[in-house]
C-alpha positions as CSV (number, residue, x, y, z in Angstrom):
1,X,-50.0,-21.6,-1.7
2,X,-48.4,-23.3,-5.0
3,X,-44.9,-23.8,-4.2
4,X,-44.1,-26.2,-6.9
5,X,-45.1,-23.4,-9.6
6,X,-41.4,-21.6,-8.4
7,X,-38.9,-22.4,-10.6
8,X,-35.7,-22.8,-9.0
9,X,-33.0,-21.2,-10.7
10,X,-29.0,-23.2,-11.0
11,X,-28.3,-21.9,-7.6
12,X,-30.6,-22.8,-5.1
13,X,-28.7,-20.8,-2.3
14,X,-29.6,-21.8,1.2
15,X,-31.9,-21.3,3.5
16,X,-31.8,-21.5,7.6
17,X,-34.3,-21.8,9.7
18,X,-33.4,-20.3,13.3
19,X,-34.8,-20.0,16.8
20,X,-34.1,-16.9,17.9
21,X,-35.1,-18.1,21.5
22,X,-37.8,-16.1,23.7
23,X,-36.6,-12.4,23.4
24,X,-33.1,-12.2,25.2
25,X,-30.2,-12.0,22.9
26,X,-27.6,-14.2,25.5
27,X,-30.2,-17.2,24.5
28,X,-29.2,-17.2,21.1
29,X,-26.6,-20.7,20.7
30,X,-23.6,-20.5,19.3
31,X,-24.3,-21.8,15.8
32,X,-27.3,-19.6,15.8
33,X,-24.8,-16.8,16.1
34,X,-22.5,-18.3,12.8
35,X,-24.8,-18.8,10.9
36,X,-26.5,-14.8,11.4
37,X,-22.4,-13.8,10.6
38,X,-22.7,-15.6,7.3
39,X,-26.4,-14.6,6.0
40,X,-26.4,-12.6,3.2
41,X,-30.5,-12.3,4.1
42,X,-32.7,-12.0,7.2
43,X,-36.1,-13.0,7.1
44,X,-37.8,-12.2,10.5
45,X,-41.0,-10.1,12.6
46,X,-39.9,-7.2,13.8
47,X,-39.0,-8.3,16.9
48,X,-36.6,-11.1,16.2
49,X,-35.1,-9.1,14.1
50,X,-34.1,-6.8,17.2
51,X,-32.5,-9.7,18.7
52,X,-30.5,-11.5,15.6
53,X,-29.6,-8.2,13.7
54,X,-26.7,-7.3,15.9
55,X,-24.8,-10.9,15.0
56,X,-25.2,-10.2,11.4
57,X,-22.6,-9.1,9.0
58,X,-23.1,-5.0,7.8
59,X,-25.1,-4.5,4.8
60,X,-27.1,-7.7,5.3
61,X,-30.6,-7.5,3.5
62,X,-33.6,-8.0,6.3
63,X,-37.2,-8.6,5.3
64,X,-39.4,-7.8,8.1
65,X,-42.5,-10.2,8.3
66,X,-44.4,-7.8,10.4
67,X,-48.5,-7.5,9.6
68,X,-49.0,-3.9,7.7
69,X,-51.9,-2.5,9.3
70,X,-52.8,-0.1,6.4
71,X,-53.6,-3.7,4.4
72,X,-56.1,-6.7,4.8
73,X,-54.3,-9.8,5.5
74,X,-54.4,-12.5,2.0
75,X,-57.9,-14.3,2.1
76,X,-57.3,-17.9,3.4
77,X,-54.0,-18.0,3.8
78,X,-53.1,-16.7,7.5
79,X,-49.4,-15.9,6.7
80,X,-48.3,-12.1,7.5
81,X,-47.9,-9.4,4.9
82,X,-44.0,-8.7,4.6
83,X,-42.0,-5.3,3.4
84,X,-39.0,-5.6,2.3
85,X,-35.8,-3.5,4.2
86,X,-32.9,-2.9,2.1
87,X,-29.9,-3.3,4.3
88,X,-28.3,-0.4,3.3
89,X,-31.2,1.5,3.2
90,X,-33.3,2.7,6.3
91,X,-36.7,3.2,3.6
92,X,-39.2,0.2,3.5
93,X,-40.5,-0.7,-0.3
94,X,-44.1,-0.7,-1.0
95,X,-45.7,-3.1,1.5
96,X,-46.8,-6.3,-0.6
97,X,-49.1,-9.4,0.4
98,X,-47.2,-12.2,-0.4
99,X,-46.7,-16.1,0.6
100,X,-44.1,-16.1,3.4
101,X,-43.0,-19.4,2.2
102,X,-42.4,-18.5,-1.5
103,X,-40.2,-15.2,-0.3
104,X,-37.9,-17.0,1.7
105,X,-37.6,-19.5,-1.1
106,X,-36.5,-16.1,-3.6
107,X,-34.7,-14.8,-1.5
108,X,-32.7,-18.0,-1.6
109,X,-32.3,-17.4,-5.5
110,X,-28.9,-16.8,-6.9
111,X,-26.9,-18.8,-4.0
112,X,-27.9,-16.5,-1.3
113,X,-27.4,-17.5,2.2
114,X,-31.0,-17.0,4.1
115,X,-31.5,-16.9,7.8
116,X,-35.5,-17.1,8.6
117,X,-35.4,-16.3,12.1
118,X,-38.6,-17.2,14.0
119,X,-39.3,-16.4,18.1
120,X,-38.4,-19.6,20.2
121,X,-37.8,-22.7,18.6
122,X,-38.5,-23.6,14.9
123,X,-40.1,-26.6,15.7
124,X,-43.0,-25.1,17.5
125,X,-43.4,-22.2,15.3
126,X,-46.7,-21.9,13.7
127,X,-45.4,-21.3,9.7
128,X,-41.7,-22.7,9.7
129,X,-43.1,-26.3,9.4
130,X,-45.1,-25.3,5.9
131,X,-42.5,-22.9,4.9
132,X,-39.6,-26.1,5.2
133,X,-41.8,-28.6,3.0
134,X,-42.2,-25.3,0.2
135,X,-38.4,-25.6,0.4
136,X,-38.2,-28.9,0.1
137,X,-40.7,-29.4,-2.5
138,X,-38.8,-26.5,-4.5
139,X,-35.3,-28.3,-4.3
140,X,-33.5,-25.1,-1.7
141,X,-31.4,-27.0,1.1
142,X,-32.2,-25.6,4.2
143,X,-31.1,-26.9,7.8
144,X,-32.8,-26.1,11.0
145,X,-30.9,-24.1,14.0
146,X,-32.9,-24.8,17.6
147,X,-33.9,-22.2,19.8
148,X,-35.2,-22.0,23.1
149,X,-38.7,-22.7,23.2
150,X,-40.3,-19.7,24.7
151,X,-42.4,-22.1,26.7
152,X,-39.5,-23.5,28.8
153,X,-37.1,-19.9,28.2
154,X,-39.6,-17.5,29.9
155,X,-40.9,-20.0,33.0
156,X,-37.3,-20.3,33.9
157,X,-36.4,-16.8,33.9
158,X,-39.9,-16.4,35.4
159,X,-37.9,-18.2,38.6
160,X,-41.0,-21.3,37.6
161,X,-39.1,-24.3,37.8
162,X,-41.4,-26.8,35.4
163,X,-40.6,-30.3,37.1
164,X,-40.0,-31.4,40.7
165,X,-38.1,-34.4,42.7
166,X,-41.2,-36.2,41.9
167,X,-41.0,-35.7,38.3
168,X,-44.7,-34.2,37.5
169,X,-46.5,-34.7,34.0
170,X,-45.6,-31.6,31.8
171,X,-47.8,-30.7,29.4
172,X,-47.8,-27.9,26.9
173,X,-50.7,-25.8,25.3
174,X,-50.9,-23.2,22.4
175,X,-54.6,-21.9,23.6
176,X,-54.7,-20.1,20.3
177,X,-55.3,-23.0,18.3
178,X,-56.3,-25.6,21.6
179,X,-59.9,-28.0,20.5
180,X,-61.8,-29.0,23.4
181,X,-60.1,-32.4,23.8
182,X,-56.8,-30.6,24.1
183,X,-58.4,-28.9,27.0
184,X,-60.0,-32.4,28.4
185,X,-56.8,-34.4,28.4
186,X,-54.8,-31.0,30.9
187,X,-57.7,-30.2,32.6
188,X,-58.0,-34.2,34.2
189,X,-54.4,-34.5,34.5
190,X,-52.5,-33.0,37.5
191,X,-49.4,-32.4,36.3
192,X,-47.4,-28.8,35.0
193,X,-49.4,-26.9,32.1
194,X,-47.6,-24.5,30.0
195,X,-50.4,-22.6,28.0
196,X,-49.2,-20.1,25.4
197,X,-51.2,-17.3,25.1
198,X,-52.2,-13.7,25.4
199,X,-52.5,-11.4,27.9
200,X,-56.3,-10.7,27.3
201,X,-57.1,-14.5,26.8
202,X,-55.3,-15.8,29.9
203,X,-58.6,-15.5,32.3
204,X,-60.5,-17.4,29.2
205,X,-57.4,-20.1,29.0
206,X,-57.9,-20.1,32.9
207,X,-61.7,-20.7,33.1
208,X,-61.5,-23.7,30.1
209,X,-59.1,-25.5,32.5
210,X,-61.3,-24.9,35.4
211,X,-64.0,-26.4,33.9
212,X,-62.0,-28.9,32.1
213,X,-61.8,-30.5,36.1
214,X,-58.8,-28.3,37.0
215,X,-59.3,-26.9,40.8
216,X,-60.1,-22.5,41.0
217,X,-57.7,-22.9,43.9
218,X,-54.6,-24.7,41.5
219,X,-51.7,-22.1,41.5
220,X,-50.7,-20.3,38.5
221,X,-48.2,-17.6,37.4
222,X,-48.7,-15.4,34.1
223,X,-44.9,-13.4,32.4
224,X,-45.6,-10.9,29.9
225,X,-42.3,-9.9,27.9
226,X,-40.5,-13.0,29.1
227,X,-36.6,-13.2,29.3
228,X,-36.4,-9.4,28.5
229,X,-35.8,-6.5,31.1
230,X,-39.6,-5.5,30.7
231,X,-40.4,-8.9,31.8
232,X,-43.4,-8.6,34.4
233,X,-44.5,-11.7,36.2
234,X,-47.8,-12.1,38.7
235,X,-48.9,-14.8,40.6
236,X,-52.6,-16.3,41.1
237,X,-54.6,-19.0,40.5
238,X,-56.9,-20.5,38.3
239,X,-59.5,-18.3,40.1
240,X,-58.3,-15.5,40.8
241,X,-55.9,-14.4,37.7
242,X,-58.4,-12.5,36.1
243,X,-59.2,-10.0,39.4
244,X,-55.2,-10.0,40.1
245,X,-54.7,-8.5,36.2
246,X,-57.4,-6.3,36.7
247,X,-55.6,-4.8,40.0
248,X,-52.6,-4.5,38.6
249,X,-54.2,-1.5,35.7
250,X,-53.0,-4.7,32.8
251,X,-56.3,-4.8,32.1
252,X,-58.3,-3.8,29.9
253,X,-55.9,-2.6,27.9
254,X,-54.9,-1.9,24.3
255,X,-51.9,-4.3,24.7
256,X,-53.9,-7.0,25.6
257,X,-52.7,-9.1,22.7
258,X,-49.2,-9.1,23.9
259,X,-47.9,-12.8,23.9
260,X,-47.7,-14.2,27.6
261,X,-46.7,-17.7,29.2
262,X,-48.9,-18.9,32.1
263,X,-47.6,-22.0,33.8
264,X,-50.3,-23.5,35.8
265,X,-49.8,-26.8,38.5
266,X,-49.8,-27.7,42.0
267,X,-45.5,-28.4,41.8
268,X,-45.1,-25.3,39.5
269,X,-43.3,-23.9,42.5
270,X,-45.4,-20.6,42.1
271,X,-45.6,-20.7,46.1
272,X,-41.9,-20.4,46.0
273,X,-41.5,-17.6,43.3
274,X,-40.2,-15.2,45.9
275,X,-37.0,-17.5,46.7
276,X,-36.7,-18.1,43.4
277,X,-37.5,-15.1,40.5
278,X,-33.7,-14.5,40.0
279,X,-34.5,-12.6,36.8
280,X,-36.5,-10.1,38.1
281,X,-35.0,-9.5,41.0
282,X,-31.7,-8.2,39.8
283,X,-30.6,-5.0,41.4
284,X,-31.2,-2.5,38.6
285,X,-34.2,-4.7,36.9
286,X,-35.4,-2.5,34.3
287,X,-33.8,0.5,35.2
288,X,-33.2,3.0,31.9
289,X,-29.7,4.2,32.8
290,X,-28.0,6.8,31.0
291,X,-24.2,6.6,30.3
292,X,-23.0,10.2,29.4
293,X,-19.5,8.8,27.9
294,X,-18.3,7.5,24.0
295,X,-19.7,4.7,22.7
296,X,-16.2,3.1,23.0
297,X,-15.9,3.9,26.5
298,X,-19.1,2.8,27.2
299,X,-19.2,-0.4,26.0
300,X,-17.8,-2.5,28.8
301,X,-19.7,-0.4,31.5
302,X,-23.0,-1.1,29.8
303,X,-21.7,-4.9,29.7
304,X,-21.7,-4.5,33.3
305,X,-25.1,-2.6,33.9
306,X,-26.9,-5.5,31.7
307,X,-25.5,-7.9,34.1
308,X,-27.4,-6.3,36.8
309,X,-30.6,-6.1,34.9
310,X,-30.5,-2.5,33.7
311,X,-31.0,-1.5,30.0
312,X,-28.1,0.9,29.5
313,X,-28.1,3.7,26.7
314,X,-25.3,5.9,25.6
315,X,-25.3,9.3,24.6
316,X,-22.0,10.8,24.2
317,X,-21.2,13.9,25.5
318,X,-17.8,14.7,24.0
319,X,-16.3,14.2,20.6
320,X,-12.7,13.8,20.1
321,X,-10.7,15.1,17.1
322,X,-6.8,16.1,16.1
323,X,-5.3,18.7,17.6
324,X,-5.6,21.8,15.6
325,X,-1.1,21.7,15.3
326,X,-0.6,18.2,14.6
327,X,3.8,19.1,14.2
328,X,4.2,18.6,17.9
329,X,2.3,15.1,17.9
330,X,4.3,14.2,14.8
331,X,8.3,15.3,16.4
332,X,7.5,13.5,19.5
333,X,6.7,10.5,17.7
334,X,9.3,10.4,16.2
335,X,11.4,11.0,18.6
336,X,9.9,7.5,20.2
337,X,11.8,5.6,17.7
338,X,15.0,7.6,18.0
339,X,15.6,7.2,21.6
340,X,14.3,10.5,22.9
341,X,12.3,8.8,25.7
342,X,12.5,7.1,29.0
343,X,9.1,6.7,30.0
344,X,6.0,6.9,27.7
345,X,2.6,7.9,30.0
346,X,-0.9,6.9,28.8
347,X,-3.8,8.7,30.9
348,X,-6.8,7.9,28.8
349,X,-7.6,5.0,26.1
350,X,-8.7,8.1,23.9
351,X,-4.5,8.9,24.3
352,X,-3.8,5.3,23.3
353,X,-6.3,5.7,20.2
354,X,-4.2,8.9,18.9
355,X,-0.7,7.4,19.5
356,X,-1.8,4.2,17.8
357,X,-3.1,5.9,14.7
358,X,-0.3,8.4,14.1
359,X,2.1,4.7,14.2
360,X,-0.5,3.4,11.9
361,X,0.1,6.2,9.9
362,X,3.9,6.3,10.2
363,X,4.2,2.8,8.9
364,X,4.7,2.1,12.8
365,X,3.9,-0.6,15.2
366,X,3.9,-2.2,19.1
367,X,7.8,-2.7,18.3
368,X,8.5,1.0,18.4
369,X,8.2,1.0,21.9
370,X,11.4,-1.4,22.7
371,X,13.3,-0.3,25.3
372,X,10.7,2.5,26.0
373,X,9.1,2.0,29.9
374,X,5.3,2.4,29.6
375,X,2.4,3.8,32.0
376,X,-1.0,3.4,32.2
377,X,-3.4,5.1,34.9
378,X,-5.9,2.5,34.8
379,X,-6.9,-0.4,34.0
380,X,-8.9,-0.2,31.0
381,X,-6.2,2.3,29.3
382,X,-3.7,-0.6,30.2
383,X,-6.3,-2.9,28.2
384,X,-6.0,-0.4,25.6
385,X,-2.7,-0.7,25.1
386,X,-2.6,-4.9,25.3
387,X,-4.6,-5.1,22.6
388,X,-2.2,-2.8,21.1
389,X,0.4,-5.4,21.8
390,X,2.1,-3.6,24.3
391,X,1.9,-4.8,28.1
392,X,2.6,-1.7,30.4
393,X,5.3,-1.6,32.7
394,X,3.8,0.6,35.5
395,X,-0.3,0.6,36.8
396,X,-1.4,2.4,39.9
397,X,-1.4,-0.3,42.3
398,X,-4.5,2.1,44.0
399,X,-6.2,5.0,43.2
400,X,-6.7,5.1,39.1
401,X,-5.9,8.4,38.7
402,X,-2.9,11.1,38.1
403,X,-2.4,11.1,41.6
404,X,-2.1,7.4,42.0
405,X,0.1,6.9,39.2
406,X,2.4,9.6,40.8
407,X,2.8,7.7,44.0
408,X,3.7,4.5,42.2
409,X,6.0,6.6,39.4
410,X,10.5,6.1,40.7
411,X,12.4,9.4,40.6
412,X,14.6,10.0,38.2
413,X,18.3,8.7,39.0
414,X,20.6,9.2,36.6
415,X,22.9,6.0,37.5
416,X,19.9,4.2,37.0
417,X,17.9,6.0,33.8
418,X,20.4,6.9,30.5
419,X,17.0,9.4,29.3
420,X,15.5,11.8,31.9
421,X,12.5,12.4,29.4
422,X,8.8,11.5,29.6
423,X,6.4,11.8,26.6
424,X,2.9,12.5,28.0
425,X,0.3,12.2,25.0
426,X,-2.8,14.0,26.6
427,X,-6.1,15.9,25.6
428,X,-5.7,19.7,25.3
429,X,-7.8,20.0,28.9
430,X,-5.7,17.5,30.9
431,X,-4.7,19.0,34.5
432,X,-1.7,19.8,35.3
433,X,-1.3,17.8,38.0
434,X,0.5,14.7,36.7
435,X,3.2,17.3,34.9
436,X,4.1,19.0,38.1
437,X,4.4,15.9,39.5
438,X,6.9,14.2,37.5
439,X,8.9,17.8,37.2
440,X,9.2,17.3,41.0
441,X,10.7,13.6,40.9
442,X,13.4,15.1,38.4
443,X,11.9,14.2,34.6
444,X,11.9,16.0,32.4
445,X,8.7,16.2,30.4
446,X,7.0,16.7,27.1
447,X,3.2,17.5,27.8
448,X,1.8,16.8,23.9
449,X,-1.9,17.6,23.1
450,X,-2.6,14.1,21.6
451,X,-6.4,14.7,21.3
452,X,-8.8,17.4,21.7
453,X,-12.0,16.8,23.4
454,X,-15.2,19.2,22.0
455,X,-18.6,19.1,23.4
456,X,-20.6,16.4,21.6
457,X,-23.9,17.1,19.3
458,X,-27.0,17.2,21.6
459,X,-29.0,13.8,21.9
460,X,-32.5,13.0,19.8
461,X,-35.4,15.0,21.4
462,X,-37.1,12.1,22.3
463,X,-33.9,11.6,24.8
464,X,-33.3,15.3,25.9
465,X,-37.0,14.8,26.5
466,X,-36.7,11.6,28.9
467,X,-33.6,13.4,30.4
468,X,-35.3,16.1,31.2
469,X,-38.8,14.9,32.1
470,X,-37.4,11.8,34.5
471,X,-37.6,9.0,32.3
472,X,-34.6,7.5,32.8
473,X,-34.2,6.2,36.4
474,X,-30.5,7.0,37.1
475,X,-27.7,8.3,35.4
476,X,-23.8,8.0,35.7
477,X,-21.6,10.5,35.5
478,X,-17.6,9.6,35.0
479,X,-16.0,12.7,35.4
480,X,-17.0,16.6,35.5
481,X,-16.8,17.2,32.1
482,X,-19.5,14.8,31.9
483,X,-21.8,16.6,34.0
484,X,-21.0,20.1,32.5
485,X,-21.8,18.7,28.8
486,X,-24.6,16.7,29.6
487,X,-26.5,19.6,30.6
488,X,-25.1,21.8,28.3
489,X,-26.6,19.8,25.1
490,X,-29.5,17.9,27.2
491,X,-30.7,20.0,30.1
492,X,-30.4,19.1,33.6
493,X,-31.8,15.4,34.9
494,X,-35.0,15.3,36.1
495,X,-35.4,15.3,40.3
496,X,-36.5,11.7,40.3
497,X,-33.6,10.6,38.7
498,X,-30.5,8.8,40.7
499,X,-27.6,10.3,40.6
500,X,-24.0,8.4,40.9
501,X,-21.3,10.1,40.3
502,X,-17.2,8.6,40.3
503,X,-15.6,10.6,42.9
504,X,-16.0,13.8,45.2
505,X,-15.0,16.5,42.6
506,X,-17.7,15.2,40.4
507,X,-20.6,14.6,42.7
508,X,-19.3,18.8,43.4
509,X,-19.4,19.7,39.8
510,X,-23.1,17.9,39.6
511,X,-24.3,19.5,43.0
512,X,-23.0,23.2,41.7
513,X,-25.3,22.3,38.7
514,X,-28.2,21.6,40.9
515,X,-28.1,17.6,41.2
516,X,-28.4,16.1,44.2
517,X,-26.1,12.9,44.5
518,X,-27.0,9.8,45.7
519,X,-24.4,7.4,44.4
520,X,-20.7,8.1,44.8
521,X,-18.0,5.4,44.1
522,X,-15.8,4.0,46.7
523,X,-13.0,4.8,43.9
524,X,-12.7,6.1,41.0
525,X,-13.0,3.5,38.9
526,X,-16.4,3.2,36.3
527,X,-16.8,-0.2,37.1
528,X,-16.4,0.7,41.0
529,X,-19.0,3.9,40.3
530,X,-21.1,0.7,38.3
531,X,-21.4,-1.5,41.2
532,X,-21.9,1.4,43.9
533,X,-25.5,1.7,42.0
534,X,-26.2,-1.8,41.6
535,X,-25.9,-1.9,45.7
536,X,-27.9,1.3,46.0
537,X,-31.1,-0.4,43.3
538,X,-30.5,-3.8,46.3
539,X,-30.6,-1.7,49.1
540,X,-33.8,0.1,47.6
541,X,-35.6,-3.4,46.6
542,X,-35.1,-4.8,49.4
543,X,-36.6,-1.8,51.9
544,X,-39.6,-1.9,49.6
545,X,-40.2,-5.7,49.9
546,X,-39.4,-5.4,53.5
547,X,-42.3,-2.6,53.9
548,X,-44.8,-4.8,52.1
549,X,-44.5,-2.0,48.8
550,X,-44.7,-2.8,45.1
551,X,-40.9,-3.0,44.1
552,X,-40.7,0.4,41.8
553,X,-38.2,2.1,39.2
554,X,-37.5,5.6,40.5
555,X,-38.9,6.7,37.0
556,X,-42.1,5.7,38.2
557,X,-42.5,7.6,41.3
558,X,-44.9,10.3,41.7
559,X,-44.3,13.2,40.1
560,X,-42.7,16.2,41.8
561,X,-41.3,13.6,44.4
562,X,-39.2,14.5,46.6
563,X,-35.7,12.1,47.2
564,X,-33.8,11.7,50.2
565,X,-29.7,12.5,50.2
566,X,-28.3,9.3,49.9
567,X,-25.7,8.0,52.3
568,X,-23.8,5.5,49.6
């Protein structure tokens, strides 16, 4: 590497190097996270780019470090081939073996702002060291971002506490580049050891500790995939880690290069993993579930299902356009701002969505509803319509539905109410249950299709497949519709797969189409229906620890398994 033949042009740019932590995105710090929103490039493996990508701003240029396998790596040099991803362009350019050091430092050319984003923490990172002296030889500023070391990151979510009361030695080893002295000095001390390795070189790293003076008998625990929801953590010891891989199928295997951290030590705490693996014992740890709703809809109740440890993914199952007549949209918005209203009743945030864009189009905003009382079923269409700057006046103080915001809604008195109308912005399939109802307190009532709701595109392959062939271990269902159009553009879930459903006249809909449910909300609410299955994956743990079984996904039972009717 030359990096003193690069000729830096009048703008150096900038470059920053970042830890992107050990592989979960909450670990990324908050200047981490402005310094992604300003890059103009990302320079990252594959990986880390999974993690940062989602704080940059759109249309950000990455260039993904990953090895090409079609090419021989540069003689000598031990840096990664790189290709080059156009941010607005899905299509890798030819694959090229270049010095990772001198692309950073080009990429920096013409005032760019560069992000190279490296697993853990900078300052342990094999390359970032050399690849900050090329900059600094080269005259590019650059500043350094910490990360979470992977070494401490993964242990802790590994429920491996590193230190004790009594304040034990910890010592850290890379066994990829470890000499024997390295190896000596751990093996006679007995404090913590924190090797860094890989999953088919941990019984090696094991043995050269062993006979380094360490005792077969000395605890030790080895996380694949640390931090993320396919972490996997087992516990040994020096002696015995390589028979408890090979009984847990891990190996041989053709992932047996797969980065793992083994923490090794008498007050590692590995006796007391059980009390304290918080990470992997979350309710829904690794569960795929699916959420059959918009990707607007679902964002919040995928918030949630992370919390519990599952790995949500969308697929919507209805679209929502205009109506076909917009006119009748149009008079009674109007008729908002000339006083034609009483009441104004949202039932869905998609009905928020359409009155907010025909204001936006009107020239209209959150003032046009002064002196105007407003409704909301629910809580997340009252959210809605805050961030639309307008706080509602009436909530269902129980059930979140029609029917709970009719038992709430005041009759009309005429003393009491100038305007006995209510404008009721809908979709074209809304009931008619709300309607009647308000009819029947004496309003008078303008039912206007806001929205229309059509049967979304069917999912990927790859996904009808996994619906279809139980790779996803549960799936939600919010309403009927969502059971009718999930099958209709995916097929029906597979037997093995939990199903939780909102209320009673979905969990009918779904057992009409075959389904047997085994989650049902205690009301309808998606967050409700959200933590109903969170109790059910505790419930399910906790009878498998409790019978001495391996703690499994549904996903992973036997094929053709049959499930019991759940009593949730």
């Amino acid at each position: 590497m030359s990096p003193t033949t690069l000729s830096a042009g009048p703008e150096h740019g900038h470059v920053t190097f970042l830890g992107a932590g050990p592989g979960d995105p909450g670990l990324l710090t908050l200047r981490a996270v402005e310094a992604l929103a300003n890059a103009d490039v990302l320079v990252a493996e594959h990986e880390v780019l999974d993690v940062v990508r989602q704080h940059a701003r759109q249309g950000v240029s990455e260039v993904n470090t990953d090895p090409d396998p079609s090419q021989d790596p540069a003689p000598g040099t031990g840096t990664p081939q790189l290709t080059v991803v156009d941010g607005t362009s899905t299509a890798a350019a030819t694959p090229a073996v270049r010095d990772a050091a001198h692309l950073v430092m080009e990429a920096a050319r013409g005032g760019r702002r560069v992000v190279r984003a490296v697993s853990g923490d900078p300052g342990l990172d094999t390359y970032a060291a050399e690849e900050m002296l090329a900059c600094a030889a080269a005259g590019v500023p650059f500043e350094v971002v910490p990360g979470i070391a992977s070494a401490v990151g993964v242990p802790a979510y590994a429920g491996v506490p590193l230190r004790d009361a009594q304040g034990a030695d910890v010592r850290f080893v890379d066994a990829r580049t470890a000499s024997d002295r390295c190896w000596t000095e751990v093996g006679a001390s007995d404090g913590t050891v924190v090797v860094s390795t890989t999953l088919d070189s941990v019984a090696a790293a094991a043995g050269e500790l062993v006979s380094a003076g360490r005792k077969p008998d000395t605890p030790m625990t080895v996380t694949v995939a640390g931090t993320t929801t396919r972490q996997r953590t087992w516990t040994a010891t020096l002696g015995t880690i390589a028979q408890t891989l090979k009984q847990a199928k891990v190996l041989p295997s053709p992932d047996g290069g797969r980065p793992v951290i083994a923490v090794v030590g008498e007050r590692s705490a590995a006796a007391q993993r059980d009390q304290l693996a918080w990470f992997e014992s979350k309710p829904l740890f690794g569960w795929k579930v699916l959420v059959p709703r918009t990707k607007e809809q679902a964002a919040s109740l995928s918030d949630q299902l992370r919390s519990y440890g599952a790995v949500p993914h969308e697929v919507p199952t209805i679209a929502v356009e205009p109506p076909r007549t917009p006119q009748q949209m149009e008079r009674a918005v109007k008729g908002l701002v000339t006083g034609r209203y009483e009441w104004i009743a949202f039932t869905s945030v998609n009905a928020v969505k359409a009155v907010r864009e025909k204001f936006e189009e009107y020239g209209l905003d959150a003032r046009a509803f002064a002196g105007i009382k407003v409704a909301a079923v629910g809580e997340q269409t009252a959210k809605a319509l805050i961030a639309f700057g307008v706080k509602p006046d009436l909530v269902p103080s129980g059930e979140q539905s029609a029917a709970g915001l009719l038992e709430d809604w005041p009759p009309y008195d005429p003393v009491f109410d100038p305007i006995d109308r209510v404008f009721l912005p809908r979709a074209d399939i809304a009931t008619e249950t709300l309607v009647a109802g308000l009819i029947e307190l004496g309003w008078e009532v303008d039912d206007v299709t806001a929205y229309r709701t059509v049967r979304a595109s069917p999912p990927p392959a790859e996904t009808r497949e996994a619906i279809k062939g139980g790779g996803f271990d549960a799936v939600l269902f919010t309403s009927s519709s969502t059971v009718r159009n999930l099958v209709g553009i995916a097929g029906k879930p597979h037997n093995v797969t939990v199903i939780a459903c909102i209320g009673p006249a979905t969990a009918k809909t779904a057992e009409e189409h075959g389904l047997r449910v085994d989650v049902m909300a205690p009301e309808p609410s998606v967050h409700k229906l959200a933590e109903a299955l969170a109790d059910f994956g505790a419930k399910r743990r906790a009878a498998a620890v409790e019978a001495g079984d391996p703690v499994t996904r549904p996903s992973e039972r036997r094929p053709g398994a049959r499930r019991r009717r759940s009593t949730t």
